[in-house]
C-alpha positions in Angstrom: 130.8 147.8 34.2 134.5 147.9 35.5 135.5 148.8 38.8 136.4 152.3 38.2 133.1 152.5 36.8 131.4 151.7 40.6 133.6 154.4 42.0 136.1 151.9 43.8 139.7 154.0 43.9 142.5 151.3 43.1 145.4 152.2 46.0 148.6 152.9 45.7 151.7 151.1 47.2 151.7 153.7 49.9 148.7 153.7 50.8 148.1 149.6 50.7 151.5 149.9 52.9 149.4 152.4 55.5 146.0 150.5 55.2 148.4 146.9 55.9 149.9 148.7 59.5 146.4 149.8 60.7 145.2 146.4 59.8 148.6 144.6 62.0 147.7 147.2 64.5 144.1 145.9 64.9 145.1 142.2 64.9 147.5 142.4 67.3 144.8 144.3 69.7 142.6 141.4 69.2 145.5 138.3 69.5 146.6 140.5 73.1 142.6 140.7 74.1 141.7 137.1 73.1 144.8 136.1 75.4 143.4 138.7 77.9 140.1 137.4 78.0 139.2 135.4 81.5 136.8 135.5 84.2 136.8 138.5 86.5 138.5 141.1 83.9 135.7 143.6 83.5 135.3 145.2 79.7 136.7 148.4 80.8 140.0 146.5 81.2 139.8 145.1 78.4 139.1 148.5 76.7 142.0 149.9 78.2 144.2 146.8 77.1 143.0 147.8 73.9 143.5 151.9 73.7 147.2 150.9 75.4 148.2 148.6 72.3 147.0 150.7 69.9 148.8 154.0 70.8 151.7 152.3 71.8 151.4 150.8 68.0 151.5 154.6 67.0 148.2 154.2 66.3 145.0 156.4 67.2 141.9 154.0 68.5 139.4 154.4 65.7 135.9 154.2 67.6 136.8 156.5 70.4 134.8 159.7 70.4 133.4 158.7 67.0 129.6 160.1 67.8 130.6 160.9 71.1 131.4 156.8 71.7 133.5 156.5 74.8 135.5 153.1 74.5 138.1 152.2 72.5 136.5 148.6 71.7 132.9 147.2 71.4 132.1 144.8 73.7 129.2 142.8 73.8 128.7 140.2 75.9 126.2 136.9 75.3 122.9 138.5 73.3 123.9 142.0 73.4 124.0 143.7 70.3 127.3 144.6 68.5 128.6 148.1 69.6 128.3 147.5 73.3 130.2 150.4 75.4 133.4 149.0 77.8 132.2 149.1 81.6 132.1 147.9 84.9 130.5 144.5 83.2 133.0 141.4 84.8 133.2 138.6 82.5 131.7 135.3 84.4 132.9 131.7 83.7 130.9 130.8 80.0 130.4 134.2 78.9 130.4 134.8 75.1 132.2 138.6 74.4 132.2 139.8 70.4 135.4 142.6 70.9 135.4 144.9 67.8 138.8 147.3 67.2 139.5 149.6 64.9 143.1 151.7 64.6 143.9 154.5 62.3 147.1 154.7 61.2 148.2 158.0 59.2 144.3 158.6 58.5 143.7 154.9 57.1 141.4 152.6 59.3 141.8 149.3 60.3 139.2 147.3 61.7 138.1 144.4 62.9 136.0 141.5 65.1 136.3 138.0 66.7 134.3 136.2 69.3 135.7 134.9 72.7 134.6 132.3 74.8 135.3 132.7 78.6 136.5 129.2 79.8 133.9 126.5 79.4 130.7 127.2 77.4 127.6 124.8 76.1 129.0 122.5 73.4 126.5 124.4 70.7 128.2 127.5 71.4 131.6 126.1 70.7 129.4 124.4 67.2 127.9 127.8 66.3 131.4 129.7 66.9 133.3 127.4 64.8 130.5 127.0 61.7 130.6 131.0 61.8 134.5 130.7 61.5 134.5 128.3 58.7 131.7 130.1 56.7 133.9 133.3 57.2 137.0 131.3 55.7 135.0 130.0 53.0 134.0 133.4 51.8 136.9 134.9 52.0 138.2 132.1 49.8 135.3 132.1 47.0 136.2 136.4 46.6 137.2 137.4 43.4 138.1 140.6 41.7 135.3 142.7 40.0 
């Protein structure tokens, strides 16, 4: 069975070009919010950080109003859940926040996740983030077409 058998669509130049901007649109989101990241910025800041870059990127935030979803990120702090809704939550010294972003440029989506620790956090934390980086890396590495 070849790809165009699974129904995969094999993009264009274009449209590789349009999917590559989204994706630069949502790193760069993530780079500003990592470096944005600190105890006593709440996670509607950071949302609003986020919707900010992205616009001014000549972008469209992805998640906002998708299903009626108010923020522009997810942001979930410590043992919430991925998908958690921007608020009045203030980041505390040791916090853990997972930020997701997605940007859609000229109807292609980019999108995207890391994981941020707020100043100091528990040795095992720092262990766990960085095994979960390298295992990332490592599959990344080991994909292959088809």
């Amino acid at each position: 069975m070849g790809l165009l058998d699974r129904g995969l669509e094999i993009k264009d130049r274009d449209q590789i070009r349009l999917m590559r901007r989204a994706g630069l649109v949502v790193g760069e989101t993530l780079e500003l919010l990592r470096s944005s990241v600190r105890a006593g910025i709440s996670t509607a800041e950071l949302d609003a950080i986020a919707e900010d870059n992205i616009r001014s990127s000549g972008a469209v935030p992805s998640f906002k109003g998708y299903h009626g979803f108010p923020g522009s990120i997810c942001a979930s702090v410590n043992d919430e859940v991925v998908h958690g809704i921007p608020g009045e939550r203030v980041l505390a010294e040791g916090d853990v926040i997972s930020i997701d972003c997605g940007a859609i440029v000229e109807g292609w989506h980019g999108d995207a996740a890391t994981t941020v620790a707020v100043g100091e956090v528990p040795a095992e934390v720092t262990a766990l983030s960085e095994v979960t980086r390298q295992a990332m890396w490592r599959g990344i590495a080991a994909a292959r077409l088809g």
